[in-house]
C-alpha positions as CSV (number, residue, x, y, z in Angstrom):
1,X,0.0,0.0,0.0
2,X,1.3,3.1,-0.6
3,X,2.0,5.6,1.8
4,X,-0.4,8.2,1.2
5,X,-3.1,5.6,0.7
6,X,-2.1,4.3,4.6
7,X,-2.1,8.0,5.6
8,X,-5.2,8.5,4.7
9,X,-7.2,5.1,5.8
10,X,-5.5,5.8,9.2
11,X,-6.6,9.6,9.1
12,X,-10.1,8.0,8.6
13,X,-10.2,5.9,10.8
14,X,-8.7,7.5,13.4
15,X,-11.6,10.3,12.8
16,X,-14.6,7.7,12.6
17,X,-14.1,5.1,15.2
18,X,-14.6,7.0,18.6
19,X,-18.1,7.7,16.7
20,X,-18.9,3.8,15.4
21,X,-17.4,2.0,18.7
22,X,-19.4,3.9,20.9
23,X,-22.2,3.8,18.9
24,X,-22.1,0.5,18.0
25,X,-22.3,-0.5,21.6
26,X,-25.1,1.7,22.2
27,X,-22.8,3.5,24.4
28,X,-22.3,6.7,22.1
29,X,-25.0,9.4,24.4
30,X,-22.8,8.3,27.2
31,X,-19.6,8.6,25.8
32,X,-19.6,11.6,23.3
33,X,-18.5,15.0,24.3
34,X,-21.0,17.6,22.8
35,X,-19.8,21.2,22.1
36,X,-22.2,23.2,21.0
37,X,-25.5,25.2,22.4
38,X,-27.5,22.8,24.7
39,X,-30.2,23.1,22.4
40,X,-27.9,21.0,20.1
41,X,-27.6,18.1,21.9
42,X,-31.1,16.5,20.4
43,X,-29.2,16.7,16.8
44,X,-25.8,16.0,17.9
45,X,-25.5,12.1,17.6
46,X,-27.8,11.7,14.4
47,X,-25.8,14.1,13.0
48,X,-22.3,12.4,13.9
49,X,-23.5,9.2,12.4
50,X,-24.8,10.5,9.6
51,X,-22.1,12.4,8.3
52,X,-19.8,9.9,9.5
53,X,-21.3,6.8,7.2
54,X,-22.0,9.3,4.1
55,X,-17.7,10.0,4.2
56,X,-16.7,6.3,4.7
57,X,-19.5,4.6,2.2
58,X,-16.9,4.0,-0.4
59,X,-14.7,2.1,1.1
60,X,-16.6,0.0,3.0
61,X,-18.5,-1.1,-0.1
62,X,-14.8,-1.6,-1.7
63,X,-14.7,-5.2,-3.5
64,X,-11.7,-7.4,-2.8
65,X,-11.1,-11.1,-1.6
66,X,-8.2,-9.7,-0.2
67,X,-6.6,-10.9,3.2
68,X,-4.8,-7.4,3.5
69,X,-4.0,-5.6,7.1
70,X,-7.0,-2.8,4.9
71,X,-9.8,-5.0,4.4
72,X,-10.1,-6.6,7.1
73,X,-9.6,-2.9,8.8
74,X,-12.8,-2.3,6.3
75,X,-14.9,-5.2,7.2
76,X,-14.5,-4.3,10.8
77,X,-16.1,-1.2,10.3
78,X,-18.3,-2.3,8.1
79,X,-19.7,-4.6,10.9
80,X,-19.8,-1.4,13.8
81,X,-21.5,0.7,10.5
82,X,-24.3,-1.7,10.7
83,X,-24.0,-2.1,14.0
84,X,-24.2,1.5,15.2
85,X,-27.6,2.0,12.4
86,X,-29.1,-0.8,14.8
87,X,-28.4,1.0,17.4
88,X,-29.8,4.5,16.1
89,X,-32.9,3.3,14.7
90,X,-34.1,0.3,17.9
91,X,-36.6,2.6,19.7
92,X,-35.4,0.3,22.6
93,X,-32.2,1.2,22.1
94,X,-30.3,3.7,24.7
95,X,-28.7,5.1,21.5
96,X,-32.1,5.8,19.7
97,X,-31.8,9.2,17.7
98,X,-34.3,11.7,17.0
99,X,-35.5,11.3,13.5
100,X,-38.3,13.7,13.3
101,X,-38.5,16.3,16.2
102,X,-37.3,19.6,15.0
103,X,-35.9,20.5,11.7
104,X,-32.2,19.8,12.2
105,X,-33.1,15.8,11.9
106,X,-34.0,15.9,8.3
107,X,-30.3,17.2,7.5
108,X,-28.5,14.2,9.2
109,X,-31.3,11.7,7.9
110,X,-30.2,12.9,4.4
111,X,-26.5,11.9,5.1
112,X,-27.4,8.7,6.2
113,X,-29.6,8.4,3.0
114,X,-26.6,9.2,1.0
115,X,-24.7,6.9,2.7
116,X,-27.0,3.9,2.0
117,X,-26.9,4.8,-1.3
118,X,-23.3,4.8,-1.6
119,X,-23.1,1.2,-0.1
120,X,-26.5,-0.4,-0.1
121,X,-24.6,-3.7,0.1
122,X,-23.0,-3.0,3.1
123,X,-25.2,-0.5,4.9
124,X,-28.8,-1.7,4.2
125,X,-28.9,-5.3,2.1
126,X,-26.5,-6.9,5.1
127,X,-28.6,-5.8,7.9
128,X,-31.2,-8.5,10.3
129,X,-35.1,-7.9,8.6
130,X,-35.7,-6.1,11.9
131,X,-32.9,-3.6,11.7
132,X,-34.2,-2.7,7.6
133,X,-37.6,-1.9,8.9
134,X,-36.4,0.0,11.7
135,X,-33.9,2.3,9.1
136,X,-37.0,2.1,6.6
137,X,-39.4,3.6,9.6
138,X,-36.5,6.0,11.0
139,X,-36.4,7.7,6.8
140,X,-39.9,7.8,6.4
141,X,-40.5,9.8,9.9
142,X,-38.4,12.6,8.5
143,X,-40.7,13.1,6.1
144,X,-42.5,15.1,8.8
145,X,-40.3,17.9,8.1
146,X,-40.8,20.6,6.2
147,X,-37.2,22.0,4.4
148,X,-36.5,25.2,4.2
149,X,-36.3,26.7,0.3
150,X,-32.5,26.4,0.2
151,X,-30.4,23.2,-0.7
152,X,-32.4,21.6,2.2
153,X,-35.0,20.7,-0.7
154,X,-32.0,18.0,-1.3
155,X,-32.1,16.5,2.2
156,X,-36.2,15.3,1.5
157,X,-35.1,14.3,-2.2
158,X,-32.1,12.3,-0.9
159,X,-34.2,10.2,1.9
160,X,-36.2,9.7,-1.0
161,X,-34.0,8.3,-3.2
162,X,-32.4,6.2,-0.3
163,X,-36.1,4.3,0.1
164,X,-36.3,3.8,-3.6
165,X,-32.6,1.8,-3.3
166,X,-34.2,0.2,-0.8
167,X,-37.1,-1.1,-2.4
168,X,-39.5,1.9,-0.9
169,X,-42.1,3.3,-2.3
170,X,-40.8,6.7,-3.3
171,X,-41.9,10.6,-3.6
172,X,-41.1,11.5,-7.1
173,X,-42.7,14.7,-6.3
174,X,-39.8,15.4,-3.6
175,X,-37.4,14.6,-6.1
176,X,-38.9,16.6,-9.0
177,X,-39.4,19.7,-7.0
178,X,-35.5,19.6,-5.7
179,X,-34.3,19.1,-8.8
180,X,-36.0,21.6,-11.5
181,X,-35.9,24.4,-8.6
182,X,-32.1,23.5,-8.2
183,X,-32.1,24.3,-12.2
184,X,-33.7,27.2,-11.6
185,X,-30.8,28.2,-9.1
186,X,-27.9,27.9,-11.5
187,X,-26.3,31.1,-11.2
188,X,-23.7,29.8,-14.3
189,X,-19.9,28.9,-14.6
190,X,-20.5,25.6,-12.1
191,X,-22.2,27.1,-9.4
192,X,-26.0,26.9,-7.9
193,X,-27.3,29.2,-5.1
194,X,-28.2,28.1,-2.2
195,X,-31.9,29.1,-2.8
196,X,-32.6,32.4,-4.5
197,X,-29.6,34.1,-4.0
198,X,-25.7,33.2,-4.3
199,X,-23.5,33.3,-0.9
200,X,-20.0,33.2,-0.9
201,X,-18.9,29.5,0.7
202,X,-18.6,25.9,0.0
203,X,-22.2,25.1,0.2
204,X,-21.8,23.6,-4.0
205,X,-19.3,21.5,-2.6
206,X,-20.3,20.2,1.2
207,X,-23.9,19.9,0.1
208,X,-25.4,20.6,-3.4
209,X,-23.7,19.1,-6.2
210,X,-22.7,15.4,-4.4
211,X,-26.2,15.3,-3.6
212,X,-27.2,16.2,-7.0
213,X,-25.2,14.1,-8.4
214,X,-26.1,10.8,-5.8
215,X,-30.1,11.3,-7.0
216,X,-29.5,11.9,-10.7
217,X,-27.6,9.1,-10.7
218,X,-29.9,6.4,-8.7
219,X,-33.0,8.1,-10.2
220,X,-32.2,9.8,-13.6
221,X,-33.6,7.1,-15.5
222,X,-37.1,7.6,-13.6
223,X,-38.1,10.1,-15.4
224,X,-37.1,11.5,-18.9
225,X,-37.2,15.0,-17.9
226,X,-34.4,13.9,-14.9
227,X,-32.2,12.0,-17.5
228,X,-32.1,15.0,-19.3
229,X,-30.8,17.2,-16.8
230,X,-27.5,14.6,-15.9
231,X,-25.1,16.0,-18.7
232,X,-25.8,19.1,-17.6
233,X,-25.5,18.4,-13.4
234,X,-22.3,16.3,-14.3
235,X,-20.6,19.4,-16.7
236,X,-21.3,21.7,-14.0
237,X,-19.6,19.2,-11.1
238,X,-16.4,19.1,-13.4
239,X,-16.7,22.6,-13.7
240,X,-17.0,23.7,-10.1
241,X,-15.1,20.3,-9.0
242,X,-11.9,22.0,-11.4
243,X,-12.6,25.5,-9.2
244,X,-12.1,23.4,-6.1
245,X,-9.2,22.7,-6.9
246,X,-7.5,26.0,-8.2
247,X,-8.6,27.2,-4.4
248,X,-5.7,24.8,-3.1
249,X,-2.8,27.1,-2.5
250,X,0.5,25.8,-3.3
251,X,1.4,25.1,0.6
252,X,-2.0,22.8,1.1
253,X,-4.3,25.6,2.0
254,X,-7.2,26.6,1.2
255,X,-9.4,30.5,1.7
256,X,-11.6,30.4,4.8
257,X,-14.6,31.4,3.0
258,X,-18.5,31.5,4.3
259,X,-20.2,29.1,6.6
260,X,-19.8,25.8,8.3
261,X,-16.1,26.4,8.3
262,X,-15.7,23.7,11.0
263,X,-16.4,20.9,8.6
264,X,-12.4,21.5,7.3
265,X,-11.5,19.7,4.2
266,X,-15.4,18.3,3.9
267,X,-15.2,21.7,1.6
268,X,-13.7,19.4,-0.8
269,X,-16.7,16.7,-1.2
270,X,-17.2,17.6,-4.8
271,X,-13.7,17.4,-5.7
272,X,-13.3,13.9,-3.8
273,X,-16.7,13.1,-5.6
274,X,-15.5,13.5,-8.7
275,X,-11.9,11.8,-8.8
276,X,-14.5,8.9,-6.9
277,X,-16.2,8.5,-10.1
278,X,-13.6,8.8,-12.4
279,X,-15.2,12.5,-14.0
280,X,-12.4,15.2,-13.2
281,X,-12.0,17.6,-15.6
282,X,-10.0,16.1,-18.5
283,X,-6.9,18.9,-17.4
284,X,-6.9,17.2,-14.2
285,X,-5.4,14.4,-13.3
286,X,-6.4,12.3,-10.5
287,X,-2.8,11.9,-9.0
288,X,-2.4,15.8,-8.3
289,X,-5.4,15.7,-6.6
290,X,-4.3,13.2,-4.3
291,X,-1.2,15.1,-3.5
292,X,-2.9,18.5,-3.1
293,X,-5.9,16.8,-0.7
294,X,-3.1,15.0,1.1
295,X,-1.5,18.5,1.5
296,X,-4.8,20.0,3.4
297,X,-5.6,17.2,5.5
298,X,-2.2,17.0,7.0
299,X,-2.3,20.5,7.2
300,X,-5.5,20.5,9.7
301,X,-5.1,16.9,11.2
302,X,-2.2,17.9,12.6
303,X,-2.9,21.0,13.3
304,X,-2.9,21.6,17.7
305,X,-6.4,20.9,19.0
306,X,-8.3,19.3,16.2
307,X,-8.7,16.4,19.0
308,X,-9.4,16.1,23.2
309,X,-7.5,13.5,24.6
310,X,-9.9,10.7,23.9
311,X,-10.0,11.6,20.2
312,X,-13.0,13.8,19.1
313,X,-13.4,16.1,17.0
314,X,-13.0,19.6,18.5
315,X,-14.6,22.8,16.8
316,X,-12.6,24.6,14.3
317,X,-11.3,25.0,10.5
318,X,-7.3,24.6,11.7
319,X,-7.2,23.3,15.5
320,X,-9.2,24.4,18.3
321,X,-11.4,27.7,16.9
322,X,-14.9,27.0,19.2
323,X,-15.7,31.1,18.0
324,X,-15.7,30.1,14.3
325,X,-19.1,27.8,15.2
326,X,-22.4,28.9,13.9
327,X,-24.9,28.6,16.6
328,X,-26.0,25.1,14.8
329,X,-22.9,23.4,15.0
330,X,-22.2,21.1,17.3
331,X,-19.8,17.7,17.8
332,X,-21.6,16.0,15.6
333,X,-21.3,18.5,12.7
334,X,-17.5,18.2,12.5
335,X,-17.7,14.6,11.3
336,X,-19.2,16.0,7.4
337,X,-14.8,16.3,7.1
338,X,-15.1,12.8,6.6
339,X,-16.3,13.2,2.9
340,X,-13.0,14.2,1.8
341,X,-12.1,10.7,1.9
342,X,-14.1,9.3,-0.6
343,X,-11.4,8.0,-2.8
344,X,-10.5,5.4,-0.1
345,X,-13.3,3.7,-2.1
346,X,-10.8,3.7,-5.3
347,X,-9.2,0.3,-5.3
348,X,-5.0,0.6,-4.7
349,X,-4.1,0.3,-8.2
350,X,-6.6,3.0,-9.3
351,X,-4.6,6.2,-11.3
352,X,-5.9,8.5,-8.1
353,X,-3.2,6.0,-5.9
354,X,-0.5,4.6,-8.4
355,X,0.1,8.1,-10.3
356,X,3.1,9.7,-9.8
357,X,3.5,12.7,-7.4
358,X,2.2,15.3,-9.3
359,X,2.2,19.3,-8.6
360,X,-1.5,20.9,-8.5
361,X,-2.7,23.3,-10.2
362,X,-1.6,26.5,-7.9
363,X,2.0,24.9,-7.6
364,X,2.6,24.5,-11.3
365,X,2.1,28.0,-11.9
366,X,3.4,29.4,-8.8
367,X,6.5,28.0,-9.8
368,X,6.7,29.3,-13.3
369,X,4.9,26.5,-15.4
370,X,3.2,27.6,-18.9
371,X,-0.3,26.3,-18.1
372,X,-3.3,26.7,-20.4
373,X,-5.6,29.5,-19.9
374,X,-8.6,29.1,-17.6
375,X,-12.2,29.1,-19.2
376,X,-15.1,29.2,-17.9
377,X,-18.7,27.2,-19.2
378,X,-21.3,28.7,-20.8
């Protein structure tokens, strides 16, 4: 394995497992540290698991019959993934979350969705028939919520989509009204608003455009007027995926822009979506992706504070920040940095792993390299 491939499966595991241990021994309430407004603390755990499955997905759902030191690392977690979705959804169990109550729930619902979809082998077709209709129940009472007219039209449309993997009867109307309002949104050159108007942060990436991308693809052929819209979601993704990574300064930094700060390098979802699927801009290759992300996440792993002594997640964008938090983040919230690490789900021999070290974008012409002009898309 190469070293960067073992630097990040340890980073990720090192950032998921106080979350599915605990959790998968119902023990997680106890046992997790909460920062955050006490009003938070309903949210909190839904929202760590959530966000927690919807990074890792990939790999677990990786296919090998190998023996390796990795996969059996993966099929542990695998088991405590299902494990700790027991636990979340067994109204008798200690660790039973709040699926409904409020409006936070629908977020975190959404990001276990995606993560379903992402690894339906794994996280839903492997589970006990009592532990299914529990997770089927737990998505469906979210439907309770109204979301606001923002991107949180694709939190309904991604439960929705995670019943239809599952064999649920769907809402196409959900779907349909996320979607062609999402359309409506496009602002241009590979970037929606989030609603109405445009706001300056990484909302495309953290949010909009995976999720777009996760229902277009498990749905698009539902309805011609969705398959329609896939060339364009998928040039836009490249488009703002390519953005992404211009933003990565030669040093493995990146502009603290907007909201939700304290999700660190989960402001590069998109980017990780994209070299995940094999659809980075054709001027980008995989390899200098891996070397810039590598680059950031060293850069705020080890940065002093990012952990307590027992191994959460602390509050903050590059160590211990707590003022940066929004008055809805919370523990839980810090685990969405987990969907940097989607190409973990690229097997080892996969360009993104056996390229070359290759400069980025910002270090090629920082250091005097004739690169091609950038252009935007019509």
């Amino acid at each position: 394995m190469s070293y960067e491939r073992n630097y990040w499966i340890n980073t990720m595991c090192k950032i998921a497992k106080p979350v599915l241990f605990h959790l998968s021994k119902q023990e997680l309430k106890e046992k997790m540290p909460v920062e955050g407004s006490e009003d938070r603390f309903a949210y909190a755990y839904l929202e760590a698991l959530g966000r927690v499955l919807c990074g890792i997905s990939p790999w677990l759902s990786l296919n090998s019959k190998s023996e390796s030191k990795e996969m059996k690392s993966k099929e542990r977690f695998a088991k405590m993934a299902r494990q700790s979705i027991e636990s979340a959804t067994d109204p008798e169990s200690p660790d039973y979350m709040n699926f409904y109550d409020g409006d936070q729930p629908l977020v975190d619902t959404a990001f276990l969705s995606q993560a379903v979809v992402r690894a339906p082998g794994e996280l839903y077709d492997k589970l006990s028939y009592s532990a299914k209709q529990n997770l089927i129940r737990a998505l469906k009472m979210s439907r309770k919520i109204k979301p606001y007219f923002c991107n949180w039209l694709l939190f309904s449309a991604m439960v929705e989509t995670a019943l239809y993997i599952m064999g649920e009867e769907y809402d196409p109307v959900r779907v349909d009204y996320a979607l062609k309002q999402h359309e409506q949104w496009y602002k241009g050159d590979g970037i929606y608003g989030d609603g109405p108007e445009f706001h300056w942060d990484y909302y495309n990436s953290y949010v909009i455009q995976p999720m777009l991308i996760d229902i277009i693809n498990a749905l698009g052929k539902q309805e011609k007027e969705w398959y329609i819209m896939k060339e364009k979601i998928y040039k836009r993704a490249r488009r703002y995926s390519g953005i992404l990574e211009r933003l990565i300064s030669p040093e493995g930094t990146f502009p603290p822009l907007g909201r939700s700060l304290s999700y660190r390098f989960g402001a590069f979802h998109l980017l990780s979506q994209m070299a995940l699927i094999h659809n980075l801009p054709e001027y980008i290759k995989p390899a200098q992706v891996r070397c810039a992300l590598t680059a950031i996440i060293k850069n705020m792993v080890e940065a002093d504070g990012t952990f307590d002594d027992k191994g959460w997640l602390r509050v903050g964008f590059c160590g211990y920040q707590i003022d940066l938090a929004e008055k809805y983040i919370s523990t839980g919230s810090l685990y969405h940095c987990l969907t940097v690490f989607l190409p973990v789900g690229l097997s080892a021999d996969d360009e993104f792993w056996s390229g070359k070290t290759h400069k980025w974008t910002s270090q090629k012409i920082w250091s005097g390299e004739n690169l091609k002009k950038d252009i935007s898309i019509e």
